[in-house]
C-alpha positions in Angstrom: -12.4 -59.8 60.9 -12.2 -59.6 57.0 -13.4 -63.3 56.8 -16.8 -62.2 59.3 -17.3 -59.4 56.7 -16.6 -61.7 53.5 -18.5 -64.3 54.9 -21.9 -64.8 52.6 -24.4 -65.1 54.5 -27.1 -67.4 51.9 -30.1 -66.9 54.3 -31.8 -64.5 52.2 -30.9 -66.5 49.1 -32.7 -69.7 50.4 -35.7 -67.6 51.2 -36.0 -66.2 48.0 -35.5 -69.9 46.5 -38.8 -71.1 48.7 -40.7 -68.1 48.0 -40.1 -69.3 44.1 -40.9 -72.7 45.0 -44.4 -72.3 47.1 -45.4 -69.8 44.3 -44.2 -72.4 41.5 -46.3 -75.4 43.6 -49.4 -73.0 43.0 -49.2 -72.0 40.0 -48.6 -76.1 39.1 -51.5 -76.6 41.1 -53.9 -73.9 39.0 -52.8 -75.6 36.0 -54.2 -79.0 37.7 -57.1 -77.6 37.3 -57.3 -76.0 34.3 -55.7 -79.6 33.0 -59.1 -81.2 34.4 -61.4 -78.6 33.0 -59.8 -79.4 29.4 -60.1 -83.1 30.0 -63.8 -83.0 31.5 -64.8 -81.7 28.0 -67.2 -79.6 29.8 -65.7 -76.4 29.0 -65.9 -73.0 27.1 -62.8 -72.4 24.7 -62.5 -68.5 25.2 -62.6 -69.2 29.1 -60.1 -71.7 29.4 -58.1 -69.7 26.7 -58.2 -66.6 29.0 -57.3 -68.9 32.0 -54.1 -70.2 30.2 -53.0 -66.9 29.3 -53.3 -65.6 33.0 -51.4 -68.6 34.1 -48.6 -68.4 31.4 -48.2 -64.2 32.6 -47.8 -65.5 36.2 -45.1 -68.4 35.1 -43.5 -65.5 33.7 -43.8 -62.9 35.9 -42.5 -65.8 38.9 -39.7 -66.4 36.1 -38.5 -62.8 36.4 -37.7 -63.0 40.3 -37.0 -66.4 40.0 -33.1 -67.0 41.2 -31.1 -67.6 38.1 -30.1 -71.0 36.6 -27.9 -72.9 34.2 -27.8 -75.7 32.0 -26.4 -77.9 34.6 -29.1 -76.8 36.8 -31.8 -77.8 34.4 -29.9 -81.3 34.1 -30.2 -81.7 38.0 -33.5 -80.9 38.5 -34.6 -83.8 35.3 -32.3 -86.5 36.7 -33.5 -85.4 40.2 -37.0 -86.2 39.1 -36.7 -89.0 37.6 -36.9 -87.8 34.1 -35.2 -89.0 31.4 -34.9 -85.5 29.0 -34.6 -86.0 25.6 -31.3 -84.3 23.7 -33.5 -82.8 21.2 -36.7 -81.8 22.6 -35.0 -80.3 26.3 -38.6 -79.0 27.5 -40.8 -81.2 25.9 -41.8 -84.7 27.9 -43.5 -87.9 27.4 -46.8 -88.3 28.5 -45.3 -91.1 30.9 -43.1 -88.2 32.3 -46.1 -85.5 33.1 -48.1 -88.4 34.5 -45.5 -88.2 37.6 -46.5 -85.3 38.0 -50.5 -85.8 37.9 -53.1 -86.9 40.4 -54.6 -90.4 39.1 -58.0 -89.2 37.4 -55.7 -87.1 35.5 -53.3 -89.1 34.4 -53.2 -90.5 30.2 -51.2 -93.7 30.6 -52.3 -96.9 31.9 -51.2 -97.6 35.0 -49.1 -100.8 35.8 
């Protein structure tokens, strides 16, 4: 019986941790967007400003209920992905890394 009532039950932990995700993919998926607007050169600066702003106040905001990570965590999700991190620069990438992560138009490196 003590085992039933110690038991954790992680259910509502892995909903929480999709909830993150879906509203992670759309935010990622705004700042597609705003990524094309920029590179269409068709744009007004105080607009897209604005846009980034409200986008950066969302990352945060999802950030805040976000479950927490580690370190190690961080290290799992780069190696995960593919990326190869740099010791000095954690959260900076190469412009080969954020083109994984781009549709093709988008993308700033030739592709092979």
């Amino acid at each position: 019986m003590f085992e039933l009532i110690n038991k954790e039950d992680i259910s509502m932990l892995m909903i929480n941790h999709k909830v993150v995700a879906e509203r992670y993919k759309a935010l990622r998926d705004e700042y597609m967007s705003l990524i094309e607007e920029i590179m269409s050169n068709a744009y007004d600066e105080t607009i897209l400003r604005n846009k980034k702003e409200k986008l950066m106040k969302r990352y945060s905001k999802i950030g805040e209920f976000a479950p927490p990570t580690n370190y190690d965590d961080y290290k799992a999700t780069q190696n995960s992905l593919g990326l190869k991190g740099n010791s000095n620069e954690e959260f900076t990438w190469s412009n080969e890394e954020i083109d994984k992560f781009l549709p093709l138009e988008l993308k700033l490196q030739e592709i092979n």
